[in-house]
C-alpha positions, 0 to 999 in steps of 0.5 A: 500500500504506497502512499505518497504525500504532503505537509502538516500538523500540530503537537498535541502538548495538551492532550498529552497531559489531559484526557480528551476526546476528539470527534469528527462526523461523516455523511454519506448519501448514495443515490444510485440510477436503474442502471447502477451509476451512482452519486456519492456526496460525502460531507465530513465535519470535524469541530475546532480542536487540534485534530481540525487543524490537521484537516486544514493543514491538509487542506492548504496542501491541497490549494498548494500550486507545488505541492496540490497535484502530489496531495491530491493525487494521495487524498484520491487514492486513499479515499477511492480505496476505502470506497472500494472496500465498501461497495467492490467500484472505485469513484470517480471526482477531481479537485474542483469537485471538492468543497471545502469551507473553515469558518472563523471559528476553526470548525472544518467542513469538506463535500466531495461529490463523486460518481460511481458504477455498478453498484447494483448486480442481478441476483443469482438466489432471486432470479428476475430480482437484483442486489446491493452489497457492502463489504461483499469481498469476492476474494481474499486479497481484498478481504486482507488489503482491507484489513491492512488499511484499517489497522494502518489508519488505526496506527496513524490515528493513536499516534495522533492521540498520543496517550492511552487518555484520549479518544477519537470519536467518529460518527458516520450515517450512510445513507443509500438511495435504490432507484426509483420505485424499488422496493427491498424484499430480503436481507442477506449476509455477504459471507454466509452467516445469517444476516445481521442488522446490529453490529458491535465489537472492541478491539481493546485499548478503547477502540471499539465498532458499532453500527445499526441497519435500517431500511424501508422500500428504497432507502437504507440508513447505516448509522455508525459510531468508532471510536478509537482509544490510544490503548493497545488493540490487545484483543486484536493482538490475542493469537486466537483472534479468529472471532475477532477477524470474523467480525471485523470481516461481518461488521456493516456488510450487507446485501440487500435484495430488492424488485426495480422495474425500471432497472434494464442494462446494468453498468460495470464496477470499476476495479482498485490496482492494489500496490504493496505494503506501506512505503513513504519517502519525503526530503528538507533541504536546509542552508544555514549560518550560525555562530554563538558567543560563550563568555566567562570572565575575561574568556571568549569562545565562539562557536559557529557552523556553515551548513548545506544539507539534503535531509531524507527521511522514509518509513516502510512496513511489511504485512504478513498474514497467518491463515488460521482457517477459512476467511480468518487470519491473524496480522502479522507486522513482518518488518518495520523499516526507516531509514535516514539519508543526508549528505551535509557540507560544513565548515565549523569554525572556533574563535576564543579570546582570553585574558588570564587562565581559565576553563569553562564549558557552555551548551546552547540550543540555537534554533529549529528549522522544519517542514511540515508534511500531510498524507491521507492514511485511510480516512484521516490526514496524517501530518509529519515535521522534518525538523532540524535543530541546531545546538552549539557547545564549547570548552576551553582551557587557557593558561594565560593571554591569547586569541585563536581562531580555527576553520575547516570544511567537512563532508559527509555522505550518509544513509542509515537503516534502522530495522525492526523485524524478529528484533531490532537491527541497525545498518550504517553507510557513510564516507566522510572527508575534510578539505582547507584549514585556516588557523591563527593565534596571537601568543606562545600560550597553553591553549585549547578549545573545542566547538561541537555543534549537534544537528539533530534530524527528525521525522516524527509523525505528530510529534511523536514517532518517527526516526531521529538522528544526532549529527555532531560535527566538532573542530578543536583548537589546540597551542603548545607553548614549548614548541617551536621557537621563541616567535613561534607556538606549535599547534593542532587542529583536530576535527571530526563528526559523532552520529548517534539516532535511532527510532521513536515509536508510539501508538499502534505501531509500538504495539504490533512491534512486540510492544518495544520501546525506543531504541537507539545507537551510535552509529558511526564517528569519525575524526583527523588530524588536520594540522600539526605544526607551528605558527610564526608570529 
């Protein structure tokens, strides 16, 4: 199942803290001709909360000239998917079909109108008669593809939530309109049970179905109510889950059979091309300057970096299914996989001052640079921030008066893999060099100073989960005052990069991981001498 993307979303500072429940409604009216063409207008509402500013994020993706054709492009496929699932026909609608409206009090409301064939099949148990069905899976591919994406969108909704507290509250009315004159004369379950007009189930961890058929002459009404809790899905997860993959399987489908003398030629479903597991990949180019002055007493140490980087960042998971018996099998999270690729250029750079002996260290956070990302995964959008901050540190041990300053130019070429499948595993590759050297000092003195400046590289959706990456890049300073002559100081400069990261998890995807926590490592570090010699003054 790729997805592709766009940009978005907010920290949900509160409701980390508090208990809260978000809600969000969806309509969905279906009128469908003799023939089996169909209008379908969908209107969802999502009151003012931080899960509306998602959708509006989204929204402005989608009004993005760069970016709307990429964003469309995902919100279509992931929408005509879940409609597939539903009703065995992909619809059809383009941008201009969607309407989208916030009113200044942040409530956000969208209708997408969409057209539709062949949602209506002539009997084979009701000669002379005809049928429209939900959730009629006529093979088990799609049975388990539909499964994958509501387990995926449940994954992405409690890392929104973020904490076992919080719900999402979503009500859906679904309401189907048969042709004109039909009447509906019997009620038939798609996979063979007796029919059902009342459903209900929980998965565990707050997240529970539950739905109620009605029908009169030619219309059916579906009311829906889901609700997601952050917890874990633990009856989901049992290993005799089989009842609960049945009824997950059961839940809202339906055939209706009904008479419609006007109904003759009948149209032609139109068919979903399924992709593989999930896949998404996005980049942040950053450029950036920045120095900070440390002082203390009569001691004067400026840090200072040059940046140039492209910061890549994916996420791929692989499903397994197990059979455990007909139409019933247990999911399986096969691999979980991020990687993190970045080829920086940088020229860090250290200038100290001191009038007497002294030795001191600082740490600072500098500033944060993002891009913001929205995806639709099922049917919610998900928002993901690339974020990189700068931090600068010092150290410095002087014995006496003098002023130096040191630059040099660093580059590397790096991706890094961290794996979860049977177990956590990492792999590294990089290639890293240096280039030019600048050095200049005032006075024979005992003199040394160190500026490691940290990026650090995130890919976190909704704050909270995702890869990240430590990328330190240090130049250090060094004078000998019994080297050389009596116009002449020996010196060193040294220089190098420490990479350590690894993978934040949250939600869902914590617990179909066996439930592990974070994890990280030290990747790689790498240093040179780059000068070794003296200065002349």
């Amino acid at each position: 199942m790729f997805r592709k993307i766009l940009v978005t979303v907010i920290l949900l500072s509160s409701v980390l803290v508090f208990s809260t429940q978000f809600k969000r409604s969806v309509e969905d009216k279906i009128v469908i001709e003799p023939g089996g063409n169909a209008v379908i207008t969908r209107t969802e509402y999502v009151p003012s909360s931080d899960l509306a500013k998602v959708y509006i994020q989204h929204s402005e993706a989608l009004s993005d000239r760069e970016v709307s054709d990429e964003v469309f492009n995902n919100f279509y496929d992931e929408i005509s998917k879940g409609y597939f699932f539903l009703y065995s026909s992909v619809p059809g609608f383009v941008d201009r079909d969607i309407d989208i409206s916030i009113d200044k009090g942040g409530n956000y409301k969208s209708v997408i109108t969409m057209k539709i064939s062949g949602l209506i099949t002539q009997s084979k148990e009701f000669p002379g008669s005809y049928e429209f069905s939900r959730k009629n899976f006529s093979e088990e591919k799609i049975m388990l593809k539909y499964f994958e994406d509501l387990i995926d969108g449940k994954a992405f909704e409690t890392a929104f939530l973020g904490s076992s507290k919080n719900s999402l509250v979503t009500t859906k009315t679904t309401t189907i309109v048969l042709p004109e004159e039909s009447e509906i004369f019997e009620l038939l379950s798609p996979h063979g049970e007796k029919p059902l007009k009342d459903w209900s189930l929980d998965l565990g961890g707050g997240t529970k179905f539950k739905a109620s058929l009605d029908y009169d002459k030619n219309t059916i009404s579906l009311k829906e109510e889901i609700t997601t809790g952050g917890g874990s899905p633990d009856n989901l997860m049992k290993p005799d889950n089989e009842e609960i993959m049945a009824k997950l399987r059961d839940y809202g489908a339906f055939t209706i059979v009904f008479k419609s003398p006007k109904t003759r030629a009948l149209t032609e479903p139109k068919p979903y091309l399924f992709k593989e597991d999930y896949s998404g990949s996005w980049s942040f180019y950053v450029s950036h300057t920045f120095s900070n002055e440390f002082s203390y007493q009569t001691l004067t140490v400026e840090p200072g970096l040059t940046v140039s980087l492209t910061f890549g960042a994916s996420l791929l998971w692989e499903h397994e299914w197990k059979k455990i018996s007909w139409w019933n099998y247990k999911y399986v999270l096969k691999k979980f996989q991020t990687t993190v690729s970045f080829s920086p250029s940088l020229t860090p750079f250290i200038e100290v001052s001191s009038g007497a002996a002294i030795t001191k260290n600082w740490t600072k956070n500098i500033t944060t640079k993002t891009k913001w990302i929205t995806f639709w995964v099922s049917c919610v959008p998900v928002a993901l921030v690339m974020e990189v901050k700068f931090d600068a540190n010092a150290e410095a041990g002087i014995s006496g008066v003098i002023g130096f300053n040191a630059s040099t130019t660093l580059s590397a070429n790096t991706t890094l893999t961290v794996k979860y499948q049977n177990g956590w595993s990492k792999s590294v590759f990089y290639s890293a060099n240096y280039s030019g050297l600048q050095f200049d000092a005032n006075a024979k003195v005992n003199a040394w100073a160190k500026g490691s400046l940290p990026l650090t590289l995130s890919a976190y959706v909704y704050y909270v989960a995702g890869p990240f990456v430590q990328f330190v890049p240090w130049i250090k300073g060094e004078t000998n005052a019994s080297a050389g002559s009596a116009t002449q100081v020996g010196y060193k400069v040294t220089a190098g990069f420490d990479v350590n990261g690894g993978v934040h998890m949250a939600g869902w995807l914590k617990d179909l991981c066996d439930g592990l926590p974070s994890v990280s490592y030290t990747f790689w570090n790498k240093s040179w001498t780059i000068a070794n010699s003296t200065i002349t003054f």
